[in-house]
N, C-alpha and C positions, 0 to 999 in steps of 0.2 A: 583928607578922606575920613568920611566916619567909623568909626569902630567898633564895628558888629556882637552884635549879643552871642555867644558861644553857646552852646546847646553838649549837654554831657549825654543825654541818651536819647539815640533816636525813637522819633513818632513815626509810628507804623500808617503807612500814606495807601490807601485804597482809589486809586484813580478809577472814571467811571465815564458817563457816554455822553454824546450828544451835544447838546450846548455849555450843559453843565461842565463837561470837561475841558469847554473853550475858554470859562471863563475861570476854571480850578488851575490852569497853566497862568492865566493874565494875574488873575489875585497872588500868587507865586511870586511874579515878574515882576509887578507895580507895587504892589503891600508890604510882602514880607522880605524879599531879596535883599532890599537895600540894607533895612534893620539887622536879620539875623542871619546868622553863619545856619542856613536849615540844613538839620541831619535828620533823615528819613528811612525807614527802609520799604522799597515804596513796592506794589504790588497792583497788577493791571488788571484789573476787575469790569475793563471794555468787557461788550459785548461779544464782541470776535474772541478776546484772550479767553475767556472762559470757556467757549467752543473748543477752540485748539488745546486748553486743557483738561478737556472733558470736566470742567469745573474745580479740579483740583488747586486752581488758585483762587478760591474763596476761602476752602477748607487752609491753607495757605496761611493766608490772612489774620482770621481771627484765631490759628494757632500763636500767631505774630502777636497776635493783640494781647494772649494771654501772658505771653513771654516778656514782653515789652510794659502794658501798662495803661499806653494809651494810645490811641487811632485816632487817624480822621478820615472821612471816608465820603466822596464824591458821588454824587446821585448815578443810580445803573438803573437801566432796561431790564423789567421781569417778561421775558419774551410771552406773547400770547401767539396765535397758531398765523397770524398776518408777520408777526414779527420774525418767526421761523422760515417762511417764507422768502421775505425782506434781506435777511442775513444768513438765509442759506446755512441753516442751522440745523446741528446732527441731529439733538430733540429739543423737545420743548422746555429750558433749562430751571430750575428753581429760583424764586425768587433768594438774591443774594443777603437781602438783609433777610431773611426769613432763617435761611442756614448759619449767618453769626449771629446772627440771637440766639439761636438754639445751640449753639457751641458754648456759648458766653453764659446760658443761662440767666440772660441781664434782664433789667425792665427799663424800657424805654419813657423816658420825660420830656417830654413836649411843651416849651410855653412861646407867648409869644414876644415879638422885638416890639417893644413900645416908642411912638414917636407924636409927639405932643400937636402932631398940626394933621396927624390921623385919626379919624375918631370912629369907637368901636359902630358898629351897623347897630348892637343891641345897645340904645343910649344908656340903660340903668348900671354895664359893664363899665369900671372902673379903676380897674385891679387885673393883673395878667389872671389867665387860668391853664394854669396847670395839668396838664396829660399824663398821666401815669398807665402807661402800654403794658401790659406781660407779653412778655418776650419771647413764650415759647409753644408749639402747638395751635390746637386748634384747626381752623383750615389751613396753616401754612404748615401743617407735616402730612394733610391730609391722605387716601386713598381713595379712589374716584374710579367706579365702575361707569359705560355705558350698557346701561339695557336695551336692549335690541328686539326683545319679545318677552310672551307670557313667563311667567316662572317667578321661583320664590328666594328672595332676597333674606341671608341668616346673619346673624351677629352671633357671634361664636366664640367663647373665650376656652383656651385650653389650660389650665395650670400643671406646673411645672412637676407638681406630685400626682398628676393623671386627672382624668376624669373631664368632664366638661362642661359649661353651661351654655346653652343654645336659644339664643327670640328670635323670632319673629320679625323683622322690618317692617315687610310689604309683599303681600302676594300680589305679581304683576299680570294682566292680563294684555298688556300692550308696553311700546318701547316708555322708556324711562331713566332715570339718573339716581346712582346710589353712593354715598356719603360716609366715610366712615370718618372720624376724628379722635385723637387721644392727651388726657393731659396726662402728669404726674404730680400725686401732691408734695415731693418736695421742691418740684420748680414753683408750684403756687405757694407754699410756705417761703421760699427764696422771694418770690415775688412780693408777698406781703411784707416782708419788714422790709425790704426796699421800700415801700410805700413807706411806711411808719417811720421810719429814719429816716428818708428825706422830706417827711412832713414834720418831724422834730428839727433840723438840720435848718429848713428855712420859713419854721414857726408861722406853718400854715394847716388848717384843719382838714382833714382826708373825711371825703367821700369815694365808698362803694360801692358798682353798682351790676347788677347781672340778672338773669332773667329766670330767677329757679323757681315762681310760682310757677311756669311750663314747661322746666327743665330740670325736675325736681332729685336727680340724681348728679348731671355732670354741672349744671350751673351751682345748685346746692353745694357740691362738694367745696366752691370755690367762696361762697358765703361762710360756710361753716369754718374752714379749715383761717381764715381771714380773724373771724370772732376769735378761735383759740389762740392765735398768735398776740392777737391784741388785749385779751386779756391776761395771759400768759407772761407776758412780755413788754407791751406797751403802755398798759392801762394806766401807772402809777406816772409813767413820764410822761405821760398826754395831760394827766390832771392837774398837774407839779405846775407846765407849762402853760396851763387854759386854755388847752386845745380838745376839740371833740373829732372824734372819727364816727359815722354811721354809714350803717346800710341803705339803702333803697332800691326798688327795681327801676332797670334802667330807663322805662318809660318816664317814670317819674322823675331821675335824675333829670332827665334832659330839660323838663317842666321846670324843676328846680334850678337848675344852670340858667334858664333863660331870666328867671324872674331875680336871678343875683345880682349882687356888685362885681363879681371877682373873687381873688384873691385865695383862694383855696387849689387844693391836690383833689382833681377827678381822677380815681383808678377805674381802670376798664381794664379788660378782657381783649386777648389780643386784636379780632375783629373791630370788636365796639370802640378801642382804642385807635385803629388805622382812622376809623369813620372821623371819630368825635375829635382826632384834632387836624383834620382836614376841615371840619365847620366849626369849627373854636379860631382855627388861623383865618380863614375866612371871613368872617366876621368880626376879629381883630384887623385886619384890614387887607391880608395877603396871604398866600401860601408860600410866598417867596417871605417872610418876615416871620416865622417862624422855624426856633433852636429845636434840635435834636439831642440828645447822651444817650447811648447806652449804658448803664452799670449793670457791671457782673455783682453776684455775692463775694467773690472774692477782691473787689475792686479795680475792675481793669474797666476802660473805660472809651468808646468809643464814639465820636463826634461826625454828627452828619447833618445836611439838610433836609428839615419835614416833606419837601418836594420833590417833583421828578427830575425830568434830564430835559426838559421845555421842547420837547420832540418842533412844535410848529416855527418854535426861532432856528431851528435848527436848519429845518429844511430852508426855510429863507438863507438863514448863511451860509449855505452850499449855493445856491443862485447868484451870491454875489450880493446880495439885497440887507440894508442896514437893521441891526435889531436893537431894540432897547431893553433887556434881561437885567431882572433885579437881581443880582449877587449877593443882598443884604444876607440869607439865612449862609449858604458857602461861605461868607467871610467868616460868618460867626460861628459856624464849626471849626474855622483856624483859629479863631481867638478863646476859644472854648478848651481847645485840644492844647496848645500852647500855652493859660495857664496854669492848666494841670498839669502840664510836662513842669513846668518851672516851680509850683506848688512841691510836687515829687520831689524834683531833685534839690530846691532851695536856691532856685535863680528868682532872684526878685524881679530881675530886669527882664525876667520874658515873663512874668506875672502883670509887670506892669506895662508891658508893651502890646499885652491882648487887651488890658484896658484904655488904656489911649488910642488902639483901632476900634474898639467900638466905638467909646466917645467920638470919634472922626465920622467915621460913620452914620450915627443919630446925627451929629452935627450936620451931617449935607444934608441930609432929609428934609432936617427941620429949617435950614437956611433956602429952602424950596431948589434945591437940584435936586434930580428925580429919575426915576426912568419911570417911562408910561404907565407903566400899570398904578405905580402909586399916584402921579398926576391927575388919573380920571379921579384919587378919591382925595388925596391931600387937599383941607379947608385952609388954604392961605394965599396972599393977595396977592403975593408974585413966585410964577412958578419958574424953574428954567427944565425943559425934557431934556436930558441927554440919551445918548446911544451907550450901549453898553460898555466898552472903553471909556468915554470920556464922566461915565459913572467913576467909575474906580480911581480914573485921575483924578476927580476932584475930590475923592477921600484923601486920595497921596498928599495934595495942599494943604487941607487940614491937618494932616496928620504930621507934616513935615514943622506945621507949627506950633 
């Protein structure tokens, strides 16, 4: 009998919905079970648990996360007014990753799973690209009025020593929709050297990019306050290293991104960041093939997949009806997570055991077993489709050798 890699402190396990979680039990079952003695301390982050806890097991969570060190965390349903409906839900719950980013205070890094026999949509792409998310605000704290009729919409700040300052939005003369959003500059300061240390860390050049020629105060604040840290603080070990960071607006980033090779840290804004590595993975070949971390300033560190909970395999496999779901990004948030647990505590052998599941992993890819979705783009001579099980098994082959 083999003898299991021993784990000293548990990984905080965020389980989550849908298909996703059909295949966060099998990856469990067929990948990691055999290798590691897994200690977790796990936390139910379904759709339903967080109803029944009027969400207090998120907030949960990434207390755990902060205690602990490092997570991994399963794709959840951000309920929309159909999905309240659906699951017969008390209200319409906040997105989950929205509230442990905002706990975590973390920035999110996005890049993508390279595999040699997929080839980027953008040809001149040759090199991963890099998502750098902030983590906090913007529309995921936001406050959201319906307007219903004429009347006048204020922005209103009170400070704490009296007094006020009052604009103008929009005088309304019919129904309409009202926006408020707030950052902080020290989660954008936290944010930025995130940025700057993990573009020293893996000796890659940062771009930033936001929109303050028409957002000349909240986008500005996030250009400006960016430049001080980077001169302040990074400039000397950027130049040391022959690396550049610059600005541009994000129109133009994107013109720029398309006309690269690769190989660089895009930061964005947490919006502009959801978008840009949903068509960054994309374009790399899958949504299901691209890594998630969150890092805290304080380095706690949580692992997830850049994608959803595959809502349409899902309702097939409640029918009974076979699916073919890519698992690559979910594996790689266990091998991600399990690292770093082993990195912390000084197990080499579960450092080294998140790298021999990758390796397995790319290795089926590129040996053409597949599930569907990479099949339609995989350029190679022999393919074989599996279903979503016998995906995983034949990581287990490899990996067993």
């Amino acid at each position: 009998m083999r003898e299991k890699i021993q784990m000293t402190t548990p990984l905080v396990e965020m389980d989550g919905d849908e298909m996703t979680r059909i295949i966060w039990q099998k990856i469990k079952e067929i990948l990691i079970a055999p290798y590691i003695e897994l200690k977790t301390e796990y936390y139910d982050l379904g759709l339903e648990n967080r109803d029944a806890t009027n969400d207090q097991v998120t907030v949960d969570a990434a207390l755990a996360t902060k205690r602990l060190g490092v997570a991994v965390k399963c794709a959840t349903i951000t309920p929309n007014a159909q999905r309240v409906e659906e699951y017969n839900l008390k209200q319409m719950w906040k997105s989950p990753n929205g509230t442990i980013r905002a706990m975590l205070d973390g920035t999110v890094f996005r890049a993508p799973i390279l595999v040699n026999n997929i080839k980027p949509l953008v040809k001149n792409w040759q090199k991963p690209i890099t998502i750098a998310r902030h983590a906090y605000g913007d529309i995921y704290k936001d406050v959201e009025y319906r307007v219903e009729g004429a009347g006048k919409a204020e922005l209103i700040f009170t400070p704490e020593q009296g007094g006020a300052n009052c604009q103008v939005i929009h005088e309304f003369e019919g129904p309409g929709v009202v926006l408020g959003m707030h950052n902080l500059d020290r989660s954008i300061k936290s944010f930025a050297r995130a940025c700057f240390r993990y573009a020293l860390t893996t000796k890659q050049d940062l771009w930033f990019s936001t929109k303050d020629t028409i957002s000349k105060i909240y986008d500005h604040t996030f250009k400006d306050i960016f430049q001080e840290v980077y001169e302040e603080e990074f400039a000397a070990e950027f130049e040391a290293a022959g690396l550049e960071y610059f600005y541009t607006l994000i129109d133009d980033a994107v013109a720029r991104v398309m006309r690269s090779e690769g190989g660089f840290i895009w930061a964005c804004k947490n919006y502009d960041g959801d978008v840009m590595s949903d068509m960054v993975a994309t374009a790399f070949g899958s949504l299901a093939m691209m890594t998630s971390v969150l890092v805290s300033p304080e380095g706690h560190f949580e692992y997830e997949a850049a994608h959803g909970t595959v809502t349409r395999h899902y309702y097939r496999h409640l029918k009974g009806e076979e699916t073919s779901t890519n698992s690559m990004a979910t594996i790689f948030a266990w091998t991600g997570a399990l690292r770093k647990r082993g990195e912390l505590d000084g197990i080499q052998s579960l450092v080294d055991f998140a790298g021999a599941l990758e390796r397995a992993s790319i290795q089926t890819i590129q040996e053409g077993v597949m599930t569907k979705d990479l099949a339609l783009l995989a350029e190679t001579d022999s393919k074989t489709v599996v279903n979503t099980v016998e995906f995983l098994e034949e990581i287990a082959k490899r990996l067993e050798q």
